[in-house]
N, C-alpha and C positions, 0 to 999 in steps of 0.2 A: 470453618469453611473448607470443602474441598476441591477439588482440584480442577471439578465440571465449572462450579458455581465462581471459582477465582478466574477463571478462564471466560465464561460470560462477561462478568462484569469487565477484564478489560476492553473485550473486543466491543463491547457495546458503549464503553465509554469515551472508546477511540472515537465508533462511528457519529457519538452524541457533538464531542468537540471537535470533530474534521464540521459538522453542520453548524457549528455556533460560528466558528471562527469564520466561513463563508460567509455566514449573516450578516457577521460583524462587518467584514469590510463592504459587503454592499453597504449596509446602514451608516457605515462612515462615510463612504468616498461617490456612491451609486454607481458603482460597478460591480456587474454583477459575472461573477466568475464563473459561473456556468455557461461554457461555449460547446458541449457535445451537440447540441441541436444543429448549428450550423454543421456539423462535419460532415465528412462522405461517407457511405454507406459501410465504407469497414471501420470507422471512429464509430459509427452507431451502433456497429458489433460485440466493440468492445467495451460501451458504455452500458449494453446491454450485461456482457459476462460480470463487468464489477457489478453488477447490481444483484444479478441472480448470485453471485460468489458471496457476497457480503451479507444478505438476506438468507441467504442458505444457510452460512456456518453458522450466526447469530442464531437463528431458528432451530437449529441441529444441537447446538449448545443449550440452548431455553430448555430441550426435549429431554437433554443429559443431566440436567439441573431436576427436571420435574421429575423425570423417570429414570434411573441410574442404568438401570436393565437393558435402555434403548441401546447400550453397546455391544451386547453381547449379538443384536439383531441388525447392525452395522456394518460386518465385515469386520470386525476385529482383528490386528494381527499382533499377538502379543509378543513375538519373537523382536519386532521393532521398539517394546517398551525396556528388552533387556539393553537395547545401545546405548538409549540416550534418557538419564533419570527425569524424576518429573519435575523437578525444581529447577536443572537446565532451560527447559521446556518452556518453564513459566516467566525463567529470566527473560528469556528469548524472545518471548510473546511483549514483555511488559518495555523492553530493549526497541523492536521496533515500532512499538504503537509511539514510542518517543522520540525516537528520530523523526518517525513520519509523521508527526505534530509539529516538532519543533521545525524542521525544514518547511513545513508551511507558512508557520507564524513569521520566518525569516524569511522568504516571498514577499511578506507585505502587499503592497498595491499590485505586484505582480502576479498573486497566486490567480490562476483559473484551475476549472475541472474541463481537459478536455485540450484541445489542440485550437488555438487562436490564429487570426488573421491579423492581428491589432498588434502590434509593435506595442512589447513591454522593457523593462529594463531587465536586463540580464543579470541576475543576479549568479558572483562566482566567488564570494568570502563565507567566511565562516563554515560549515556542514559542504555548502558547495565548492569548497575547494579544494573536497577531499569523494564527493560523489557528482557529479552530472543529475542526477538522479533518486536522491537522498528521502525522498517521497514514497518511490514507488521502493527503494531499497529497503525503506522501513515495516509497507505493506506486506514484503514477499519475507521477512524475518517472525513478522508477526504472524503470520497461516501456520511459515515451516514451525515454530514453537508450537504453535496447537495441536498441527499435527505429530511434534515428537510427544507431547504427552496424549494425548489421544490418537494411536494411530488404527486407521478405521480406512474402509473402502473410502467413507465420506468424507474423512480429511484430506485425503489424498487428493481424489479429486476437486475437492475445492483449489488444494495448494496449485493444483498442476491448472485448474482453470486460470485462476489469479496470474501464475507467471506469465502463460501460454498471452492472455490480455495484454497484462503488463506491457510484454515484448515486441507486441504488437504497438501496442501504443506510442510506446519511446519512441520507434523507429520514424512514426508519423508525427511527433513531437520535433525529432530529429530534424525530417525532411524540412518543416515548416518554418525552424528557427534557422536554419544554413537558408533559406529562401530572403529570411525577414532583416536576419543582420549579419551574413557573409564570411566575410574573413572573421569578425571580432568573432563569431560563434568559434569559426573553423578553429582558429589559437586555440579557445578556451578547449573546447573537445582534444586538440593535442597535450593540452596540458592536463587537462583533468579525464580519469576513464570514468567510463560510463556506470559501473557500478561501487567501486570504492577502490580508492588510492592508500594505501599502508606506508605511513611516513616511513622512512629510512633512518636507520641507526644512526 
């Protein structure tokens, strides 16, 4: 298996299990965790970028799987394959499709896609007591990995779409949860940063 084809299959097995695992808790609880519909027209921008960013690279990868050559017609920059090896690259990728699972699966009844009005439980053990953001920290690990082993016009801009979104997103994520529960947010954000906290010696 090489390195296109190992890279396919994780990113598509992410996107396969981020779908199940939403299924599932509709089908347990009926609730259904997709709230970008309600948002405002910049949540609709950015549910717009995760979809063309995820569909893209997946597609772009499919293309590097069938046809190996499509990189050399890419933008290739092979100066950025001497930084960072390619098994780094693959850790990286396979590192945060797992975080940003497992920080789902530990959401529970709380996980949505998308920015809520609906008062959920705050979740800040485990994964989140060491990121704010453990979802989306795992998203932007798993791009930057594809992109270190494939580094191409096309990953690039994928990676930069994805944070660019991301960034966007939290901030309205942010606003909405200081709105819904106040102080207990405000603590939890002084104690925990936004994208990852490195325990102390």
């Amino acid at each position: 298996m090489n390195q296109y084809t190992l890279l396919f299959a994780i990113v598509l097995l992410y996107q396969i299990l981020f779908i199940l695992l939403s299924l599932r808790l509709y089908m347990k609880s009926g609730i259904n965790p997709y709230v970008f519909k309600g948002g405002d027209a910049i949540q609709r921008l950015t549910e717009k970028a995760f979809r063309i960013q995820f569909l893209g690279l997946t597609t772009y990868l499919l293309g590097l799987v069938l046809w190996p050559e499509l990189y050399l017609h890419t933008g290739p920059l092979p100066w950025l394959e001497i930084l960072v090896p390619d098994w780094m690259g693959i850790i990286l990728t396979i590192v945060g499709a797992s975080v940003a699972l497992g920080a789902q699966v530990q959401m529970g009844r709380s996980w949505r896609i998308g920015s809520s009005k609906e008062k959920t439980t705050l979740v800040m053990t485990g994964i989140f007591s060491y990121s704010r953001n453990p979802v989306f920290l795992g998203m932007i690990l798993m791009v930057v990995g594809v992109t270190a082993v494939i580094p191409t016009a096309v990953t690039i801009s994928h990676a930069a779409t994805a944070t660019l979104a991301i960034a966007i997103q939290i901030r309205i994520e942010e606003r909405n949860l200081l709105q819904l529960l106040g102080e207990h947010y405000q603590e939890y954000c002084e104690r925990v940063p936004r994208w990852i906290k490195f325990p102390l010696p």
